[in-house]
N, C-alpha and C positions, 0 to 999 in steps of 0.2 A: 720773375716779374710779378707784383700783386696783378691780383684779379679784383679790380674796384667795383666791377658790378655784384660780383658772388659776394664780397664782403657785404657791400649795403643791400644786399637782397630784401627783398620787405621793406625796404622805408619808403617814407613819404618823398617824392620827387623835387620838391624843392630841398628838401632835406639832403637828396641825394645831389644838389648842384651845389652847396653849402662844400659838401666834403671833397667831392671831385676838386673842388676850386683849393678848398685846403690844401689837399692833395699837391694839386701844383707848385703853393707855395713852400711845402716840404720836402720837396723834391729839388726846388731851385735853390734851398737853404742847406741842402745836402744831406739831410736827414738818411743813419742805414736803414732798409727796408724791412728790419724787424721793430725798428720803434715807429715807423710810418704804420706800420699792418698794427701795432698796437692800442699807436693813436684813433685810427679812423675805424678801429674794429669799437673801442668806447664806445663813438659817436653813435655808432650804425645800431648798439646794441641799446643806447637811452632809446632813441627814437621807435623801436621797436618793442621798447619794455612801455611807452607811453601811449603808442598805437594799439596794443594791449589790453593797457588798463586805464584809457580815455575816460571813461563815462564815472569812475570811480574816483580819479584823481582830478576831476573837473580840466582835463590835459587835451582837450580837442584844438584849440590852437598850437597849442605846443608841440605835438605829435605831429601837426602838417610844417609848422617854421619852427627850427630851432632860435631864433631871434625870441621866442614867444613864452621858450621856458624859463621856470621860477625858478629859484631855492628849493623850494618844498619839491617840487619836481625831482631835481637832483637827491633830494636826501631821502624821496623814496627809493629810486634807483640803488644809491648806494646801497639803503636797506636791504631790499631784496636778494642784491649780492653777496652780502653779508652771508643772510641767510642760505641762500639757496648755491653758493660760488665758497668763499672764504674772505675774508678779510682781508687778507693781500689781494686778491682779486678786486676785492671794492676799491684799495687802496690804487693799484694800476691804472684800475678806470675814472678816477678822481683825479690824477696825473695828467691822464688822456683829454680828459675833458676841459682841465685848467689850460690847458693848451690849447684847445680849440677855439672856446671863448675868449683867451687870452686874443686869438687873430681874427675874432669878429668883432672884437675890439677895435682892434686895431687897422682894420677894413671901415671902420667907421659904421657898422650895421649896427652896433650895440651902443651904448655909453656906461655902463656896466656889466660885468658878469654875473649870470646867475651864483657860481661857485665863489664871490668873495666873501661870502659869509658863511661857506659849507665847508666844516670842519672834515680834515680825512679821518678814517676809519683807525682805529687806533689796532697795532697787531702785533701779535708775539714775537720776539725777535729767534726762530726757529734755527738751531744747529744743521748745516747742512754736512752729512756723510761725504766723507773721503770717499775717495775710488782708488785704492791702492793695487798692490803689485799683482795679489792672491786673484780680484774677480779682475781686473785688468785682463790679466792672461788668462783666465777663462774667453772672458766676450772675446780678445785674439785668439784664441783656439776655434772659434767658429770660421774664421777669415780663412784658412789655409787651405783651402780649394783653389784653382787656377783661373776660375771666370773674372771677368772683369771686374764685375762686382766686389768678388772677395778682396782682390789686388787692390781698387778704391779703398774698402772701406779699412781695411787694415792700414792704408794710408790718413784717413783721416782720421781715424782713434789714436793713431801713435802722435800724431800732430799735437789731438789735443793733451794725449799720457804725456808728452815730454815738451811743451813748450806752456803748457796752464794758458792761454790764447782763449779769449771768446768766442761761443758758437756763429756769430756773426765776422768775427775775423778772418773764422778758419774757411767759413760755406765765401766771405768776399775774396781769398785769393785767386790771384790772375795766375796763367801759368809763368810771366816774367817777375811775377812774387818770388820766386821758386830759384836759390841761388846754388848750384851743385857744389860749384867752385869753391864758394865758400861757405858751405853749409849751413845756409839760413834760407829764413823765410823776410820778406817785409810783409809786417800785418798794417792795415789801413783801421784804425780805433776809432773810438769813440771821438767826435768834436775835430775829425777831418787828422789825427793825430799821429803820424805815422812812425811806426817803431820798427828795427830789424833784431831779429831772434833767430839764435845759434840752436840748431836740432843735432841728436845722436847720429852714432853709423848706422843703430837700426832707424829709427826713421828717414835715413837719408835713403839707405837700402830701399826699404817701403816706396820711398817719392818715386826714386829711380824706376822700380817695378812697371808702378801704377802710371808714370807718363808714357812707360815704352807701351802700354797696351793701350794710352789715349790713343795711338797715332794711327788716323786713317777709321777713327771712330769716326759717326754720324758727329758734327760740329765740334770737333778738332780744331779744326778752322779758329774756332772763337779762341777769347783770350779769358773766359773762363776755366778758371783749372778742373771743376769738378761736375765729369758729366754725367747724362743719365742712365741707366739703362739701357734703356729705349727713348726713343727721339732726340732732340736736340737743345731742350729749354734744360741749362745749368740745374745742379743738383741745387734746391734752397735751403736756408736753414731750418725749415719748417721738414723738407725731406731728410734731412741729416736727423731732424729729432728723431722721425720716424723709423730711421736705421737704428738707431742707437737702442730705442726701445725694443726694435725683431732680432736686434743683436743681444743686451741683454736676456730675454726671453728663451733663446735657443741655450745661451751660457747659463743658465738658472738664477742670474743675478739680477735682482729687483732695482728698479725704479732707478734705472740708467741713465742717464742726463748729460751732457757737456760742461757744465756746470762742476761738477763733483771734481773732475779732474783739475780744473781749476785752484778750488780748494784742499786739491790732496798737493797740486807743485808748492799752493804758499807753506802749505803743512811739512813738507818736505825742506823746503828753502828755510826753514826757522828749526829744523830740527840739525840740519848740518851746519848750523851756525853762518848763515849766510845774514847779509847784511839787509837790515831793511830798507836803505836808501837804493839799494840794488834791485830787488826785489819791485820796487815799486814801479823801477823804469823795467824791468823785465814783463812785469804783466801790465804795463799801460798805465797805473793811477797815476791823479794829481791829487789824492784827497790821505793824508796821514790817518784816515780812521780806516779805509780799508784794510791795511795790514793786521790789524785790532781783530777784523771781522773774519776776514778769513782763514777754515782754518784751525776756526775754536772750535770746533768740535771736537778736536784731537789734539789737545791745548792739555790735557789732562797726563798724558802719553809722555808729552814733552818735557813737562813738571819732574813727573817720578822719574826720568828718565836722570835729568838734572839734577834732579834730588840722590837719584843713587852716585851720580858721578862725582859731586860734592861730598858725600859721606858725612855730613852734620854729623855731631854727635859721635861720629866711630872713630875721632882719628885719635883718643888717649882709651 
């Protein structure tokens, strides 16, 4: 569960009844709670970059009412970000904020948005790395201890190694997600979207493990599939990053993410000549350019590989 006071730590209190109320309406719109934490983390982070740097940007209304800020306001923000964050950072928090304003809009506190004439940050379109077989089974080599811990988390990295499933998919399953029977999982997607996905023996093996040592944990009870350590508040996606990175780290493998695995199944699914229209309903899209995107980075692999099994040129 977000913690909305620690997110808007530091801002202005009207500011903070602005968000909280957002909050609500994100929440009754069904929004997952990783694009809610990224919405309201924007918000929290202008009014604090404004509170700031008030006396400079002429931002002393703005900084107490977000009703109050300009343009220019925002497109110093973005700058900074730029600067001091990256580019897609600025770009996120341009997203976040188009949405915010978009519902003071449409609460009737505004009549325009600051952001309709603030262009987003223009950004590289960056290759993300595969996470294939080789550091795969490294970060599982760290899992093969008997504590509960290990038993989770080698459940949730084979989850994401064998079904390419969103970090938010994987951290939302319930334990009636979880089909033995017929070795699937149902994931809950993007836009309320719901899909079922066939996993391996070994991840089914893994699931099996990791539910029999839930049982008679501290909040068992619940219909959250993945517990904590210690107490009883669901492991979050925020926690799952944070394994992923102590998990890499002990494997030697850099810069571990949920994400990679992702782009190693579409990389995988186009290398064994699996179908795009497949592919697409396997990992959730409705949009034909994602399969484009993910992926390429190892687009190059796929080529020569094609190109050798073809033999242009060799066959007189």
């Amino acid at each position: 569960m977000l913690d909305l006071r620690q997110i808007c730590r530091g801002v202005a209190p009207l500011w903070f009844d602005f968000i909280r109320d957002w909050d609500r309406t994100l929440r009754a719109r069904n929004y997952p709670e990783t694009t809610r934490y990224s919405y309201l983390l924007a918000a929290a982070q202008l009014d604090r970059y404004l509170l700031d740097n008030a006396a400079r940007l002429n931002a002393e209304d703005a900084s107490a009412d977000p009703t109050e800020v300009q343009r220019g306001h925002v497109e110093e923000f973005q700058a900074w970000m730029v600067a001091t964050r990256s580019a897609s950072t600025a770009l996120t928090k341009h997203k976040g904020l188009q949405q915010f304003y978009r519902w003071l809009t449409e609460e009737e506190d505004l009549v325009r948005s600051p952001l309709e004439r603030v262009r987003q940050s223009k950004t590289e379109q960056k290759l993300i790395p595969i996470l294939g077989d080789a550091d795969t089974a490294k970060i599982l080599a760290t899992c093969k201890g008997k504590q509960f811990t290990d038993l989770r988390d080698e459940a949730i990295i084979r989850v994401l190694f064998n079904t390419g499933a969103r970090l938010a998919e994987v951290t939302g399953l319930t334990v009636g997600d979880v089909d033995l029977d017929l070795d699937s999982l149902l994931f809950h997607g993007k836009g309320a979207k719901e899909r079922r996905v066939r996993f391996g023996p070994k991840t089914g093996r893994a699931l099996s493990r990791y539910l029999r040592a839930r049982v008679g944990r501290r909040g068992f009870g619940g219909q959250a599939l993945w517990l904590p350590a210690r107490g009883v508040v669901p492991l979050s996606s925020n926690g799952v990053k944070i394994m992923l990175r102590r998990r890499g780290r002990r494997a030697g493998v850099a810069d571990v993410h949920a994400h990679r695995w992702r782009h190693n199944f579409a990389h995988e699914w186009k290398l064994a000549g699996g179908d795009t229209g497949d592919l697409m309903l396997v990992l959730g899209w409705s949009s034909d350019d994602m399969p484009r995107r993910y992926g390429a980075s190892a687009a190059a692999e796929r080529a020569q590989l094609t190109h050798a099994r073809l033999q242009i040129g060799e066959r007189i």
